[in-house]
N, CA and C atoms as an extended XYZ file, in Angstrom:
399
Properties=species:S:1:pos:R:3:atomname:S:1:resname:S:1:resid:I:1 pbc="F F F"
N         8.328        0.010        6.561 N   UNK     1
C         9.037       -1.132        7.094 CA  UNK     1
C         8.243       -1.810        8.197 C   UNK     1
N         7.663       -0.855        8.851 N   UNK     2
C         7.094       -1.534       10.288 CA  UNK     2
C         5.411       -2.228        9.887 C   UNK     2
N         5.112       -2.070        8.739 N   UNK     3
C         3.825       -2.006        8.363 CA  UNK     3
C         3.447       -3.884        8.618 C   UNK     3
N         3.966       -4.578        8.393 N   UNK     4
C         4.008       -6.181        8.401 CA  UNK     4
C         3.914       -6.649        9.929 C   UNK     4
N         4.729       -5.586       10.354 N   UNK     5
C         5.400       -5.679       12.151 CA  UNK     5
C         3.951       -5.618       12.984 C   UNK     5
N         3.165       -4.850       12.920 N   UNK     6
C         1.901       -4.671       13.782 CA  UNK     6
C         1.146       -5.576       14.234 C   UNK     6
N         1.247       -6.898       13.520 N   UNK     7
C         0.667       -8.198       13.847 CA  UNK     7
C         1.472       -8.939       15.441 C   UNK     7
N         2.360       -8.125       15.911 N   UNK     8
C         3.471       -7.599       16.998 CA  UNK     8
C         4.096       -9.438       17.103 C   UNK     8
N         4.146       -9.810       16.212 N   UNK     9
C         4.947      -11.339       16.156 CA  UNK     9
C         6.762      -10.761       15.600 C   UNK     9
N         7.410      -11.908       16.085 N   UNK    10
C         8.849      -11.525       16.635 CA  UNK    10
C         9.357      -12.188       15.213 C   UNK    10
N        10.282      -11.525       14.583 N   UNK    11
C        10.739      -11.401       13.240 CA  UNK    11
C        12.099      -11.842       13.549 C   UNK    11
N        12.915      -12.908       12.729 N   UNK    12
C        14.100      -12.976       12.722 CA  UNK    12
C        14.974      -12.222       11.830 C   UNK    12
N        16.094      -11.985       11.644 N   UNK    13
C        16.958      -11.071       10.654 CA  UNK    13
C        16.460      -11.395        9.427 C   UNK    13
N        16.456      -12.266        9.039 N   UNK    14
C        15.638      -13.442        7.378 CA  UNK    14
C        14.695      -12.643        6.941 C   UNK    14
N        13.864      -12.724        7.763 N   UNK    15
C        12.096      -12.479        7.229 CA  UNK    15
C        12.138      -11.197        7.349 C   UNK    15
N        12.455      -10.151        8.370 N   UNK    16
C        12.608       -8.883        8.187 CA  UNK    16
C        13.737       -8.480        6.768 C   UNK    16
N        14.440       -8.681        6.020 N   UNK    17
C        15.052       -8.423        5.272 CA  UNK    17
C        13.825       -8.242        3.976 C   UNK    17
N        13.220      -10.049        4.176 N   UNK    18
C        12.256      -10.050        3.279 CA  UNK    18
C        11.433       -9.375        3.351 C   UNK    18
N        10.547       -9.017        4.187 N   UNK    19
C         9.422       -8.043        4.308 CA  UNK    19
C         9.981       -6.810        3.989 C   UNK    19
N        11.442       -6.116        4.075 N   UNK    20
C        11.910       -4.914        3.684 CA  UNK    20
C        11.907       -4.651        2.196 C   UNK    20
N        12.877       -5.698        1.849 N   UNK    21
C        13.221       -5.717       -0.217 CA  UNK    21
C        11.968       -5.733       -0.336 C   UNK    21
N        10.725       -6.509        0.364 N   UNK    22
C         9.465       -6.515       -0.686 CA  UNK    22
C         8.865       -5.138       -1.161 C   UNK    22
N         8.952       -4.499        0.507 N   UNK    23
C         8.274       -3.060        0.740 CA  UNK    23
C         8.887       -2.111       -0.602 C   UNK    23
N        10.198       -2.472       -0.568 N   UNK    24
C        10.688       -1.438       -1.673 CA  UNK    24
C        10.728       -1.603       -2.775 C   UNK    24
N        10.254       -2.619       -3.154 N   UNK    25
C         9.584       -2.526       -4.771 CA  UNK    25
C         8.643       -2.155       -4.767 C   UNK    25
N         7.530       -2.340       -4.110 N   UNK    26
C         5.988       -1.953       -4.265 CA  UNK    26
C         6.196        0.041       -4.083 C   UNK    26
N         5.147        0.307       -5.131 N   UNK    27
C         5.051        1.447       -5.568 CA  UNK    27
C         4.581        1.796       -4.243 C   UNK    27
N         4.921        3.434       -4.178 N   UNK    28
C         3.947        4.327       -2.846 CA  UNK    28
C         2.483        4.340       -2.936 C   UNK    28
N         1.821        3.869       -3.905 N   UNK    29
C         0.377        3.680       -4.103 CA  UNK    29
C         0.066        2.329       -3.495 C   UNK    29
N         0.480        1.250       -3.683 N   UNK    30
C         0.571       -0.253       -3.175 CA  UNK    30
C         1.028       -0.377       -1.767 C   UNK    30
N         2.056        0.455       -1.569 N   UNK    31
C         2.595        0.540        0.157 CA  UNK    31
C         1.093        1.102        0.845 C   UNK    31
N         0.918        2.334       -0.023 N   UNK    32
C        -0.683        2.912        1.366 CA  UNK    32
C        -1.473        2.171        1.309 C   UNK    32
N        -2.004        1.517        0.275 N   UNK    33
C        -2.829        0.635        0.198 CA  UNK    33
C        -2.883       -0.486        1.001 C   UNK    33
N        -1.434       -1.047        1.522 N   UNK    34
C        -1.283       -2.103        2.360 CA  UNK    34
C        -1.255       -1.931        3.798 C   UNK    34
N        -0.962       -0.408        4.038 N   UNK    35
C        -0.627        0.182        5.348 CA  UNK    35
C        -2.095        0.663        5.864 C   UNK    35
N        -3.262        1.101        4.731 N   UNK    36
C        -4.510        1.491        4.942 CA  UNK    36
C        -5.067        0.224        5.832 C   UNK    36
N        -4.667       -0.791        5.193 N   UNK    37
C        -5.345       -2.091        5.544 CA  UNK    37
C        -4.887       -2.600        6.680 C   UNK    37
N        -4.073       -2.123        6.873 N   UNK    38
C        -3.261       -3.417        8.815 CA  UNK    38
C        -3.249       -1.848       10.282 C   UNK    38
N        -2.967       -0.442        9.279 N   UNK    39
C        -3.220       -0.055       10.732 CA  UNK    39
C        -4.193        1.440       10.446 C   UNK    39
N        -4.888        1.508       11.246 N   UNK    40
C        -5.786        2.612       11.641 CA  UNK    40
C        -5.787        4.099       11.767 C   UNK    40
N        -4.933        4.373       10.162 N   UNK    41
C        -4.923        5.872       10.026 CA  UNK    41
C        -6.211        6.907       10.515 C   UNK    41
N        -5.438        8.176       10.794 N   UNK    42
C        -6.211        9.069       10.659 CA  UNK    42
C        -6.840        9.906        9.188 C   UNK    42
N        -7.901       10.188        9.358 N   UNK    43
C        -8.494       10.515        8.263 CA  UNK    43
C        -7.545       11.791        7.661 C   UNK    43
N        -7.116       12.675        8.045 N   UNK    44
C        -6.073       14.019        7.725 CA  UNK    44
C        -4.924       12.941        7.063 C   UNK    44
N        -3.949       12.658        7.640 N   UNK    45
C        -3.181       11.969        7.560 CA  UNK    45
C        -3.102       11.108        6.274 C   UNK    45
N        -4.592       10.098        5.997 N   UNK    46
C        -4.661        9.471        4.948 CA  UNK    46
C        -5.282       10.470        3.719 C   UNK    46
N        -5.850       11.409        3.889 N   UNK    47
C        -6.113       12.422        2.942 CA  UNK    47
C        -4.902       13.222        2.736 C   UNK    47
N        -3.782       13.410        3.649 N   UNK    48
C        -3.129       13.772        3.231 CA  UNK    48
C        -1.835       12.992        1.820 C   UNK    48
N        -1.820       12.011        2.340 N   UNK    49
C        -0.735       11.325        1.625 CA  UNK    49
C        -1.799       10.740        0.111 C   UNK    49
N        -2.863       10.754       -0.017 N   UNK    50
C        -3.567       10.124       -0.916 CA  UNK    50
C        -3.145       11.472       -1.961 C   UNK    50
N        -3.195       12.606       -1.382 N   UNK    51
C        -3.578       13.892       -2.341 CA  UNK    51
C        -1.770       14.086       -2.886 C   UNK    51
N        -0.830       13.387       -1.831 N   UNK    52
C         0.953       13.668       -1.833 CA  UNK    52
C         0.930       12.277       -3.119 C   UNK    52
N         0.388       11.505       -3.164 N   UNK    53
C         0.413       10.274       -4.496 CA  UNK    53
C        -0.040       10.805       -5.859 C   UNK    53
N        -1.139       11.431       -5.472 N   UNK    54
C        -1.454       12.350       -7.144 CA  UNK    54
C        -0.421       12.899       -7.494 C   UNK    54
N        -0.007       14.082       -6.451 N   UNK    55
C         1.137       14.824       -6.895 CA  UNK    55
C         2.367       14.485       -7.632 C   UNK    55
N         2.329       12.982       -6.804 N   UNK    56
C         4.104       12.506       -6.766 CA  UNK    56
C         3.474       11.712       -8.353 C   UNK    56
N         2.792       11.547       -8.387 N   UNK    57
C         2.592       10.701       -9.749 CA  UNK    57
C         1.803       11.711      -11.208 C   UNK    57
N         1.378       13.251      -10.759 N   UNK    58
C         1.439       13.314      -11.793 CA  UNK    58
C         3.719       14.399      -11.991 C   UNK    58
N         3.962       14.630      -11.120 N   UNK    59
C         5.182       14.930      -10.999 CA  UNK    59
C         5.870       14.162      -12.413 C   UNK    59
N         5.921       12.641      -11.703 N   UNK    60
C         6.584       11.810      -12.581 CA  UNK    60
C         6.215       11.254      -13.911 C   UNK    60
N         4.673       11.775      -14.346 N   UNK    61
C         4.279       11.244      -15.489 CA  UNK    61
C         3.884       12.336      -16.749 C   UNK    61
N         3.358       13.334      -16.093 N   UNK    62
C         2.669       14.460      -16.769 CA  UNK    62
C         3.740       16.229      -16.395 C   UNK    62
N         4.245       16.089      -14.958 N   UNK    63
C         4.476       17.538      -14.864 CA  UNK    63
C         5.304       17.875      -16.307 C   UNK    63
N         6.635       17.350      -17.041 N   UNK    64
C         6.816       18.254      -17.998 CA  UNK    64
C         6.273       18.134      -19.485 C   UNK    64
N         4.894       17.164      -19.471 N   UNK    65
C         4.334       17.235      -20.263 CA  UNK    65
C         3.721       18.865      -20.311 C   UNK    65
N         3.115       18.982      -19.347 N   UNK    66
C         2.267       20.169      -18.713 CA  UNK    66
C         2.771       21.188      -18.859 C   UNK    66
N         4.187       21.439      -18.876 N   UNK    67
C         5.068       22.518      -18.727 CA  UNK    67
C         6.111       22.463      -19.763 C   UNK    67
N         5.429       21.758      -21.021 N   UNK    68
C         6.537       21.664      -21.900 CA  UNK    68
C         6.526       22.988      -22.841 C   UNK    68
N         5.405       23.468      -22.868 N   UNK    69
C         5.560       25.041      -23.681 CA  UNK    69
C         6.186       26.031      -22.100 C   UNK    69
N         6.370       26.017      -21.149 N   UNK    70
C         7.255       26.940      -20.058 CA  UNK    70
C         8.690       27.117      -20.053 C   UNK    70
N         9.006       25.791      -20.991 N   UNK    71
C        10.276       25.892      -20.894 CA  UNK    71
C        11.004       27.000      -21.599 C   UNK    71
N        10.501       27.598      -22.343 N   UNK    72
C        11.281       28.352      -23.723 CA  UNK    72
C        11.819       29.558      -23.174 C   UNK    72
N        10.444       30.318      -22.093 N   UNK    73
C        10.814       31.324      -21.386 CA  UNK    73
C        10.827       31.597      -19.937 C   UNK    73
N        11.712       32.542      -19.505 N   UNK    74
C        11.892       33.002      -18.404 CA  UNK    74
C        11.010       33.006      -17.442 C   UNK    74
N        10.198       33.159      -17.812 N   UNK    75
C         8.936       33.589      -17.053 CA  UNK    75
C         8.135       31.746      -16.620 C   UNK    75
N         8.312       31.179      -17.892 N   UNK    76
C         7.273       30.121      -17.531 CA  UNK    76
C         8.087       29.259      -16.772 C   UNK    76
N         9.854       29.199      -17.088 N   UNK    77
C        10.983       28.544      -16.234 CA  UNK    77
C        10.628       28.979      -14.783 C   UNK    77
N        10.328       29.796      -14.505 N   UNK    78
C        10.282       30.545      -12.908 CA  UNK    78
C         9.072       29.833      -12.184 C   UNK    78
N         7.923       29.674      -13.020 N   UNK    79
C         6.704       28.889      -12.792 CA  UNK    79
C         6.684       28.356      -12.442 C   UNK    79
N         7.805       27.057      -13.282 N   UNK    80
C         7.949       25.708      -13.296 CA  UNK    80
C         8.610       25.312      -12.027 C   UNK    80
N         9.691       26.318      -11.667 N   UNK    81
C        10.415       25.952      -10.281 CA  UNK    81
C         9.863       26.791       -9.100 C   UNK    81
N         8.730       27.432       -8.920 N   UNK    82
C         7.557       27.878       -8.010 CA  UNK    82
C         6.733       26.078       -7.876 C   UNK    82
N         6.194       25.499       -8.829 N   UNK    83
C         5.167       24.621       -8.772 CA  UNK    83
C         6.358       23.693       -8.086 C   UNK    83
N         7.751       23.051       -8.294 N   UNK    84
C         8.294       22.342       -8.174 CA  UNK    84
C         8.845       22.518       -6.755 C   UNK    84
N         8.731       23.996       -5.742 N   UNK    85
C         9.109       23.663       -4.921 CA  UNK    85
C         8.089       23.389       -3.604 C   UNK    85
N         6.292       24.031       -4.294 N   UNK    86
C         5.678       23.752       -3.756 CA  UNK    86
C         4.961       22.495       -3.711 C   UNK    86
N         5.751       21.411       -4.830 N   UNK    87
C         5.837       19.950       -4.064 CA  UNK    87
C         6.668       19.546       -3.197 C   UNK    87
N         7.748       20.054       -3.748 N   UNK    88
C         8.778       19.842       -2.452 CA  UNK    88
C         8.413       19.683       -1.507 C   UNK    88
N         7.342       21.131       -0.869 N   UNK    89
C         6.755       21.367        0.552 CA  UNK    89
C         6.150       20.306        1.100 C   UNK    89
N         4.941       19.865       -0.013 N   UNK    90
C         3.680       18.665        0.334 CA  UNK    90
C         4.376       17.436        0.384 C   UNK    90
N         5.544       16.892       -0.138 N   UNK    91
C         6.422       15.639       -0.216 CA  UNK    91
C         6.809       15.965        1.609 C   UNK    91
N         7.574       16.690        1.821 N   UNK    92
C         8.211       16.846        3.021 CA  UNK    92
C         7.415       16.991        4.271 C   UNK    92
N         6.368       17.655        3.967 N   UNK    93
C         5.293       17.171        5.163 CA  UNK    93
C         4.968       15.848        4.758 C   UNK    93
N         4.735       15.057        3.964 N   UNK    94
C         4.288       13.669        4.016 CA  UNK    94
C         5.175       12.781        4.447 C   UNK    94
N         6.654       13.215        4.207 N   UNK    95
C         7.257       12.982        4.842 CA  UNK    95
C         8.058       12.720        6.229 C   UNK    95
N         6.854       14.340        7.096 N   UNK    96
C         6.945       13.873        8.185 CA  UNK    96
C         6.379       13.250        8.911 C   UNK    96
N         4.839       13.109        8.628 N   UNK    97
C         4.198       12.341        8.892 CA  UNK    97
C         4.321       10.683        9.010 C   UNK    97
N         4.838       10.565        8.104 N   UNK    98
C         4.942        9.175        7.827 CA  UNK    98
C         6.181        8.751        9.214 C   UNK    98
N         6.942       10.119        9.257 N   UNK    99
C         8.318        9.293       10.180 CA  UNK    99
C         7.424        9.238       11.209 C   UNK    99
N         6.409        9.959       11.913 N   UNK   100
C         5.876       10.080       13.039 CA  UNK   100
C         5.451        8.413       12.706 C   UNK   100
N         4.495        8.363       12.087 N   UNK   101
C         3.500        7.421       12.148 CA  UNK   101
C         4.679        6.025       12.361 C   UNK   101
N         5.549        5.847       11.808 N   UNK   102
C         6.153        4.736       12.215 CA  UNK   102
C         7.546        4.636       13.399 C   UNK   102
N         7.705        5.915       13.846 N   UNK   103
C         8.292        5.655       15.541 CA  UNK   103
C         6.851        5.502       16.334 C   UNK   103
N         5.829        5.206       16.123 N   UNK   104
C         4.231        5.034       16.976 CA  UNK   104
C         4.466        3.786       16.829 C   UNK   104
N         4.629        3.213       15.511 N   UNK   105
C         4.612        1.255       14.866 CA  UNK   105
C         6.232        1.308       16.105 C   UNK   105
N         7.192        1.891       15.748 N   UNK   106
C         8.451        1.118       16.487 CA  UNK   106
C         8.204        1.102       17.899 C   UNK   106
N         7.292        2.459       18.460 N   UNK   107
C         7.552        2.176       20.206 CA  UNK   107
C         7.201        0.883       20.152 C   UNK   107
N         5.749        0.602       20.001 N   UNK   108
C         5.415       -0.638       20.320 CA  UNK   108
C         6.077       -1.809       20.028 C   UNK   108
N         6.974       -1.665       19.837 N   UNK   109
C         8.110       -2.674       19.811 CA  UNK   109
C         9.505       -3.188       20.474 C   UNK   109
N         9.379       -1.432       21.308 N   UNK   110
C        10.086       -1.043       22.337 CA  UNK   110
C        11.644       -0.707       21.591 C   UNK   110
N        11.197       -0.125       20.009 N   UNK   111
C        11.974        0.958       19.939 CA  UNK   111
C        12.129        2.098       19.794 C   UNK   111
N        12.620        2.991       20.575 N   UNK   112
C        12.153        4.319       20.774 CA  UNK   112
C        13.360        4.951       19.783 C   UNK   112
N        12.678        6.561       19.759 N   UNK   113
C        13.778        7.426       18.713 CA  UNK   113
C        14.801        7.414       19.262 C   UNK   113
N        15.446        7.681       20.675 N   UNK   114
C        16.736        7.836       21.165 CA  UNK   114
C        17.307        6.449       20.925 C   UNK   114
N        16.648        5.528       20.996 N   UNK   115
C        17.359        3.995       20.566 CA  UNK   115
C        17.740        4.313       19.051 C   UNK   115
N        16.952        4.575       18.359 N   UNK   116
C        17.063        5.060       17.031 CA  UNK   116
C        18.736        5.366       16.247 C   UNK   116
N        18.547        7.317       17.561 N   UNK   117
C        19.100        7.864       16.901 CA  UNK   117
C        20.968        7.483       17.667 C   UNK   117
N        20.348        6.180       18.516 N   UNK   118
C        21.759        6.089       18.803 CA  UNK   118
C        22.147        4.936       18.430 C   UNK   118
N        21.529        4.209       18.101 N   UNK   119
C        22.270        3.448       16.512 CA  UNK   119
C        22.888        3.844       15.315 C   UNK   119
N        22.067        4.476       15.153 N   UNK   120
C        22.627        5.702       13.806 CA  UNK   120
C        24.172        6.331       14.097 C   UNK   120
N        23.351        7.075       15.213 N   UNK   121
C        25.739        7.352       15.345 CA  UNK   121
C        26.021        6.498       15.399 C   UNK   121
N        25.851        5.406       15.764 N   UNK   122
C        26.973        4.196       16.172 CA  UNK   122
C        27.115        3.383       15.144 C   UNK   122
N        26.289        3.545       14.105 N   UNK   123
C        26.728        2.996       12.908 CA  UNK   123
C        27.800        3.937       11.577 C   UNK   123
N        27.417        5.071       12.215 N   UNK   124
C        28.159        6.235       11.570 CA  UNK   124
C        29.173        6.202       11.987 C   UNK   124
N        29.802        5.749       13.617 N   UNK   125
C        30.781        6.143       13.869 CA  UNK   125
C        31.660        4.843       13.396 C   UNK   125
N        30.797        4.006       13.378 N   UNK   126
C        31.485        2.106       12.315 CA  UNK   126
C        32.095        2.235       11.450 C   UNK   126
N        31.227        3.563       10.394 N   UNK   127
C        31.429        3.251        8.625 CA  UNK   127
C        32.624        4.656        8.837 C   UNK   127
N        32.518        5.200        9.458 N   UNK   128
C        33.795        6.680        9.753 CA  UNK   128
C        35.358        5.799        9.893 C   UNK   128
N        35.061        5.407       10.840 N   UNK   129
C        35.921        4.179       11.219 CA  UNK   129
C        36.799        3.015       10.431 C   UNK   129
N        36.196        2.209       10.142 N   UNK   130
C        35.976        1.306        8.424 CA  UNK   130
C        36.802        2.450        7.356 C   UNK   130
N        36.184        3.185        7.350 N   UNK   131
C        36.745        3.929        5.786 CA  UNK   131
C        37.920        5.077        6.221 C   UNK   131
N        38.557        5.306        7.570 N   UNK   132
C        39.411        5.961        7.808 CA  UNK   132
C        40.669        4.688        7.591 C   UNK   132
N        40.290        3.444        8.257 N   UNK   133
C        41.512        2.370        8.173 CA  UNK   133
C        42.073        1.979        7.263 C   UNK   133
């Protein structure tokens, strides 16, 4: 989301919407690609998520090609959900990374995590609210 933002020019509700819907069509290969280009990853960091895109893409294209004779038995079923949770792992560290890397894009914007995370309740405590009435 913040990836457009770094050019540190002041966004109205409009154009931030737009720059959001855009972000979320573009594939996670097209997002790094755009994020490689505007801010100044670390080399770990971008090796990391480059190697979390193979994964996530052969996941979605090939893993049960790969594992289509595992299925029959016990043994290769057990495999299959060993390999599946040790993406899990590499997704979820890329995952944290990435949150880091963009409360770094929000400070500079002067929004911090406690601003964050106290919107969040306060939008939680809106929709709690809303749907109790």
């Amino acid at each position: 989301m913040g990836y457009k933002v770094v050019d540190n020019s002041a966004l109205n509700q409009e154009e931030w919407l737009e720059i959001y819907n855009g972000l979320n069509s573009h594939t996670f290969g097209r997002l790094l690609g755009q994020v490689k280009k505007k801010v100044d990853l670390p080399y770990e960091l971008v090796t990391h998520l480059e190697a979390t895109l193979k994964k996530r893409n052969w996941l979605a294209h090939d893993f049960f090609y790969d594992y289509a004779m595992h299925m029959s038995d016990t043994d290769g079923r057990k495999e299959m959900i060993t390999e599946l949770q040790n993406l899990i792992h590499i997704f979820q560290v890329a995952d944290h990374a990435v949150e880091k890397l963009s409360l770094k894009v929000w400070e500079t914007m002067g929004i911090t995590e406690d601003w964050l995370q106290n919107e969040v309740a306060t939008q939680l405590k809106e929709y709690h609210s809303g749907k109790d009435a």
